[in-house]
N, C-alpha and C positions, 0 to 999 in steps of 0.2 A: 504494500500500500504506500505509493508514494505519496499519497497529497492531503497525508494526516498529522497532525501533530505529535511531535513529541514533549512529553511530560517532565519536568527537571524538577522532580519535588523536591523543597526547604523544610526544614524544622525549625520552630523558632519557639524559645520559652516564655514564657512570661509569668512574674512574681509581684505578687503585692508586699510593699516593704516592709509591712509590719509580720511579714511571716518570713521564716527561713529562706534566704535563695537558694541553699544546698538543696532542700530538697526540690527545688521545682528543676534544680540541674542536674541532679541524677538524674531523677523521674526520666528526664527526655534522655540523657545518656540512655536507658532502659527500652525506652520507644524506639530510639535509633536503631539501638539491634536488632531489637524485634525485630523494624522493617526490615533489616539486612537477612537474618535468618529468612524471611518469608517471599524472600528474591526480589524484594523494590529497593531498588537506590534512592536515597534520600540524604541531602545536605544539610547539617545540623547545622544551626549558626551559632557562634560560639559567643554572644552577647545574648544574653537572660536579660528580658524586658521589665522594667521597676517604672521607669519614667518616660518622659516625651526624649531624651535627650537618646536614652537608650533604643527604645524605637528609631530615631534619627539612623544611628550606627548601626542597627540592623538590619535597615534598608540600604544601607554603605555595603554591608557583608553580603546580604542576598543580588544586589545588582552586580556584584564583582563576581560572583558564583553561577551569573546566566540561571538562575533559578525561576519560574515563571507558574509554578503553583506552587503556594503555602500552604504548609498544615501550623495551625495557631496550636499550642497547645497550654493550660493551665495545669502547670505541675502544682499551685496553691491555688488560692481564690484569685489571685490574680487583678491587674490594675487595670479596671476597665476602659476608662481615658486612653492611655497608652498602647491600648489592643486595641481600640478601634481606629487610632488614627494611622499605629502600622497596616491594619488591612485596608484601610480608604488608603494610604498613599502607596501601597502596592498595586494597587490597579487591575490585578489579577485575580485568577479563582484561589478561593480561599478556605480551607476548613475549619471548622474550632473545634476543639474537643478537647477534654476535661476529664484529671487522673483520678481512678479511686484509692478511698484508704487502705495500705495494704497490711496492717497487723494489728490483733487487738493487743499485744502487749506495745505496740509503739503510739498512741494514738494522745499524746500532750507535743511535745516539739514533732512530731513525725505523724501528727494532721493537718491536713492540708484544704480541707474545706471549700475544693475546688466546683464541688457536685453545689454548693450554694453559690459557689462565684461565676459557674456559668451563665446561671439568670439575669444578675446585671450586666456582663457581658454582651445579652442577648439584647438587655432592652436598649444599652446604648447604641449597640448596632445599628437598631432600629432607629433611634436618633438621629444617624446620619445616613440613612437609609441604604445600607448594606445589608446583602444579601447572601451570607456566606452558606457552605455547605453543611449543615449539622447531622450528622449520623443517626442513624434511629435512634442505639443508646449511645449519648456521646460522653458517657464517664465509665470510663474502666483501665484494668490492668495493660501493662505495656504492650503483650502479648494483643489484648482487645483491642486495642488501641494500631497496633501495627491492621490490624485486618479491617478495622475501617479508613485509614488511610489508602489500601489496596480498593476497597470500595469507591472512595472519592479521585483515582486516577483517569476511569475513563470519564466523570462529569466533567472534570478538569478535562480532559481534551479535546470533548465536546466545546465548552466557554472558550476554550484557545482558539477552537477550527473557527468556531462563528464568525469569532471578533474579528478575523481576520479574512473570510472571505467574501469571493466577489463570485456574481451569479452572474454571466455570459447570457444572454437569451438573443434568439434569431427567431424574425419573423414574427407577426401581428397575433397576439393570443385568439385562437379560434372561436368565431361567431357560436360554432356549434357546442362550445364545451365553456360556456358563460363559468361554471363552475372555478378554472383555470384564470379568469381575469379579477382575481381580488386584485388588491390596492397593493402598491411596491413600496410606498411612507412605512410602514410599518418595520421595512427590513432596518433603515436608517436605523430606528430607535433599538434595533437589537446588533447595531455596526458592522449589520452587513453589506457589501456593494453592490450596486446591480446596473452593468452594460448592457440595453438593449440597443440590438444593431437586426438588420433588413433581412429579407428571403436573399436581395442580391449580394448583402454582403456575404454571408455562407456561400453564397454560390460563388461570387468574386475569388475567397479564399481557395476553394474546391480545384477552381480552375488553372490557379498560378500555382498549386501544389504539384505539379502535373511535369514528372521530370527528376522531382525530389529525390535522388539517391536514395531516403530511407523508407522510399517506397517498398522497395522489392523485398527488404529484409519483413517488413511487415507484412506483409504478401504471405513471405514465407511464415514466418510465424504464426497467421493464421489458420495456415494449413495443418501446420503441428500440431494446433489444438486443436481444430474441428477433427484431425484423425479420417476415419471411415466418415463422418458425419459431412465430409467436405462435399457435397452434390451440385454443387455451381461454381468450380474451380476458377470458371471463363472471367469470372465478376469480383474476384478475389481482388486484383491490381485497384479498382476502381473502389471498394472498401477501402481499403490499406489509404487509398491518396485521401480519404475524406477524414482518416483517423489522424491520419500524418495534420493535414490542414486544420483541424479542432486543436492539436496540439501545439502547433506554433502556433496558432491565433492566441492562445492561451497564454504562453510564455510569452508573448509581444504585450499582452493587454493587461494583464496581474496588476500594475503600476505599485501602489502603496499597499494593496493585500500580498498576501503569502499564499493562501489555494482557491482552485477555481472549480466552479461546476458550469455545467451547459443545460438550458431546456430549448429546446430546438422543434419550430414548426415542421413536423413531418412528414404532413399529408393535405390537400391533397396535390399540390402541384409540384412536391418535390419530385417523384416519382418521373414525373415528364422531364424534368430537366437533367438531373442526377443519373437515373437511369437503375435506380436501385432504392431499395428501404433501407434507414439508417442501423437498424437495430441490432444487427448483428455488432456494428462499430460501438454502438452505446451499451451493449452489455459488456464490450473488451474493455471499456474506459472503467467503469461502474468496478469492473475486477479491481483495479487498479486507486481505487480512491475517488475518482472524478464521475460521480452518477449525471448521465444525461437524460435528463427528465423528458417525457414527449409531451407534445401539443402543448410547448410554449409553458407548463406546469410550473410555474418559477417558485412556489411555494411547494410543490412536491422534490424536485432537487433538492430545495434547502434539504427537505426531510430525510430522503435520502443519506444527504452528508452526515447529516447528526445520526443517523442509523449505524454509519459506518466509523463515524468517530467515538461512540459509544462500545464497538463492538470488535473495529480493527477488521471487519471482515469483508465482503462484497455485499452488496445491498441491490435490492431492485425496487421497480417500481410495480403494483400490479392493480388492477381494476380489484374492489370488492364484487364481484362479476354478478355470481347465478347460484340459486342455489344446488343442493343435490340431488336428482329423483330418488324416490323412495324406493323403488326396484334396487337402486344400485346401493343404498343404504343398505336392505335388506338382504343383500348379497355379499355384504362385507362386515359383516358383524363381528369376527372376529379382531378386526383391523380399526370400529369405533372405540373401543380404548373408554365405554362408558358415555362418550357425547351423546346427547339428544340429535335427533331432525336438524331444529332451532338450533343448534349450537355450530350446524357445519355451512361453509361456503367453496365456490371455487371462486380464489384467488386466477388472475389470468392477466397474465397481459402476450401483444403480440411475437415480442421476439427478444426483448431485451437484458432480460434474466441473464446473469453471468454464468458461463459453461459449468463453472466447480458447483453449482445449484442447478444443477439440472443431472437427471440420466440419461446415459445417452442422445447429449448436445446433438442436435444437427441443422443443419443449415437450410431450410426449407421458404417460401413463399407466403406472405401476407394473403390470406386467405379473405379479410375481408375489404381491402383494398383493392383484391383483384377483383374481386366481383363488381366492383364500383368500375376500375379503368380498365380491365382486360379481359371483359365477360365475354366468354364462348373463347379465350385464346390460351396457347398456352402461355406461361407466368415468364415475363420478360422481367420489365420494370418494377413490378411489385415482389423479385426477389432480394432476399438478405437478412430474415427471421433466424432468430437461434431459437428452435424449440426443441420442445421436452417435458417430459415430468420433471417437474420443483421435486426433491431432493428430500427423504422423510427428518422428520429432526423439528427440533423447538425454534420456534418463530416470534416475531414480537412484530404487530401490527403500528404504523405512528403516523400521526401527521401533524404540522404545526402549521396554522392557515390564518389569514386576516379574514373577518367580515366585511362586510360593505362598509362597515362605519369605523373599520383601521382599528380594530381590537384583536389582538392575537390570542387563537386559543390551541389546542394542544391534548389528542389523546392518545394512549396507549394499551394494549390489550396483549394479552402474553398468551398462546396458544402451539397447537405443531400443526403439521405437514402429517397428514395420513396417510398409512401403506394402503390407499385406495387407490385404484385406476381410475383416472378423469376421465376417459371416452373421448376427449376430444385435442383438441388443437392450440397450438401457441406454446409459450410458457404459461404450465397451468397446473393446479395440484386443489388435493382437497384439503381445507383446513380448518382444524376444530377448535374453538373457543368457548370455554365454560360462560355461558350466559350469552354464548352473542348475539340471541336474536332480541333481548333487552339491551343491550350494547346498540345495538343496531338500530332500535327504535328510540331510545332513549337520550341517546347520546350522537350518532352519526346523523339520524335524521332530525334529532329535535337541536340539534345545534346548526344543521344545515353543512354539514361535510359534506365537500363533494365523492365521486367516486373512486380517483386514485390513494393507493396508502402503500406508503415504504414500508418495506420490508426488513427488518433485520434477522437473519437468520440464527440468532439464539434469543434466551430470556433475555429482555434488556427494561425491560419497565421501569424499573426501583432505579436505576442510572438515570432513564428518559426525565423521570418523573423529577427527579432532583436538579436536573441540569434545566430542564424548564423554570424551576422557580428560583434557581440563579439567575437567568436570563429574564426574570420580571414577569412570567403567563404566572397568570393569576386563576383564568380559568381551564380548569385541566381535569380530566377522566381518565382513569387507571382501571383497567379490569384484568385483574391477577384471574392466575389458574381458580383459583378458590368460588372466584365470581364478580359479579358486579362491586364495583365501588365507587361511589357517589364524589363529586368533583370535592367537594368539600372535606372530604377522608384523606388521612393521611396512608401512602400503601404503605410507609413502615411499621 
């Protein structure tokens, strides 16, 4: 995954002066290992926070260390003043968490009353309206304390990727799919970029790619993957030049961000000019960290990126499509795993899906593009679909979207990938979520979500969920395996 963040986590102590500073610098000596025992790098700062003066010097120590997520920690009750103005002028994602007592024969100098110095920690936070990450339980043993730091890595790279990226979009969000033209205001206020540029300028790039030496390698590399799957070798060159041209368009346009995403108009006059469907090319990027979202989806990319910053994995995009027939229900019983009817959907979309998420990837024809531009012919223009069966395994549905009146909201739903046969066509699979036909009416429809939802292909919810209320969504749906849970519920 090239175009994810990397996490350079800090530790930083902090002590109230009227309590021992030894212990609040042990304590974190203790955490440090931990983390190291449990395979996270972490850079201790070696100034124990008391004052403003000292926060000062430990934003000295962490800026010279390249560190760009904090873990706060209260090894005592801790100065609250002094913690909140290290996290406001670090500027970054940030955790707090707070040690517990660790022996009842030590508990006169060797208490630390940190589990009561969190609370005002929290409300001054609140004061300056910081938004840091708290852990379910954020007071415990060094050891606990290492394991929710591992916890708060991928929200932390999530809040890195955002901040820093910029969203490429080509071509006029389609008439047909009103759903895809929320409002782009909203991205600013969560600092992210967004370049919209023309059908001709895609195509402008398409055509000066054309000669590119690292055409052929990509060509070739195509081939490698699709394997047996590769059924339209002829059209391979003509991929390759459009992946090649996304990709320098990219690295020329980045300017003051660090990673990019694409949503790209891709029907229906691509087809006539291009001489192919993109999909295949947007599920090689999507492998790779850069999800290209179709029909102009610029809020489904986002979601995408955050799926895959969350998870470090490939991500797609797919229709919450159709449901399942009951025949084919009742033929698979062994394979429901307990879901209800109500509880299954097929996920689909037409080709984008990254090959490692699919069985037997193969390269086939938009099927319902052709019927639109090549009805009665054989499949010229409307080839370059990567399909397949979606890949069985735990899944996490997301999306984060503006309303018409520029308010960002934000759900998530944790579910799998059923060893069902789909019967049919595209990337498509069957998949089960505890409650989702309440999910679905309760929360996709009555919040007005349109039809696409990123995919990430593990549990990711409790991550999603926490890095959205870093990022300031305030309203948010989580529905764990267990079942629905109400925007207002905490899922930890």
């Amino acid at each position: 995954m090239t175009n994810i963040p990397k996490v350079r986590l800090g530790l930083v102590a902090v002590s109230r002066d009227c309590f021992p500073i030894e212990l609040s610098r042990k304590r974190s000596l203790r955490v440090a290992e931990e983390c190291r025992k449990a395979g996270l790098t972490i850079v201790r700062i070696p100034t124990v926070v008391e004052n403003e003066k000292d926060a000062l010097q430990a934003l000295e120590e962490i800026k010279a260390k390249n560190i760009n997520a904090l873990v706060i920690y209260l090894g005592n009750f801790g100065p609250e003043g002094p913690t909140t103005i290290l996290a406001q002028k670090f500027g970054g994602p940030v955790m707090v968490a707070a040690a517990a007592e660790e022996s009842g024969q030590d508990l006169v100098d060797g208490r630390g009353d940190a589990y009561c110095g969190l609370l005002n920690n929290s409300y001054n936070m609140g004061l300056r309206k910081l938004r840091p990450h708290v852990p379910e339980y954020p007071v415990g043993t060094a050891e606990e304390i290492a394991g929710m730091v591992a916890g708060f890595v991928p929200v932390a790279r999530i809040v890195l990727g955002v901040k820093k990226l910029k969203i490429f979009s080509f071509g006029p969000r389609p008439q047909d799919f009103l759903a895809c033209n929320a409002p782009i205001k909203p991205l600013y206020d969560l600092g992210v970029e967004i370049m919209e540029n023309s059908e001709l300028d895609l195509y402008d790039i398409f055509r000066k790619a054309e000669g590119d030496p690292k055409v052929k390698a990509v060509a070739a590399d195509m081939a490698k993957e699709l394997g047996a799957g590769n059924t339209y070798p002829d059209i391979l060159n003509k991929l390759a030049r459009f992946e090649v041209a996304l990709l320098k368009f990219m690295e020329a346009n980045l300017g003051a961000s660090q990673y990019g995403v694409f949503a790209d108009k891709c029907w229906p006059a691509f087809e006539s000019y291009f001489g192919f469907v993109p999909c295949y090319v947007n599920s090689r990027l999507a492998s790779r960290g850069i999800p290209v979202s179709c029909e102009v989806d610029i809020y489904g990319a986002l979601s995408e990126y955050i799926c895959a910053c969350a998870t470090e994995l490939p991500t797609t995009i797919l229709d919450i499509n159709n449901t399942v027939p009951y025949d084919m229900i009742a033929g698979a019983k062994k394979a429901l795993k307990g879901y209800k009817p109500t509880d299954l959907f097929m996920g689909f979309h037409c080709g984008n899906t990254p090959a490692p998420c699919l069985f037997d990837p193969t390269m086939r024809y938009q099927l319902i593009m052709h019927r639109l531009q090549e009805p009665g012919q054989d499949p010229n223009v409307t080839r370059g679909t990567l399909e397949g069966r979606i890949r069985t395994g735990g899944v996490t549905i997301f999306r984060l979207q503006s309303t018409a009146d520029t308010v960002l909201r934000s759900y998530m739903a944790e579910g799998e990938v059923l060893d069902i046969d789909p019967k049919s066509f595209g990337g498509i699979g069957v998949i089960g979520i505890r409650e989702m036909g309440r999910f679905y009416r309760h929360v996709l429809i009555e919040k007005r979500y349109p039809h696409h939802t990123a995919v990430a292909f593990a549990p990711a919810g409790k991550t999603l969920w926490a890095a959205m209320r870093m990022l300031g969504i305030e309203d948010l749906s989580f529905n764990r395996p267990a079942g629905l849970l109400y925007p207002t519920e905490n899922p930890f």
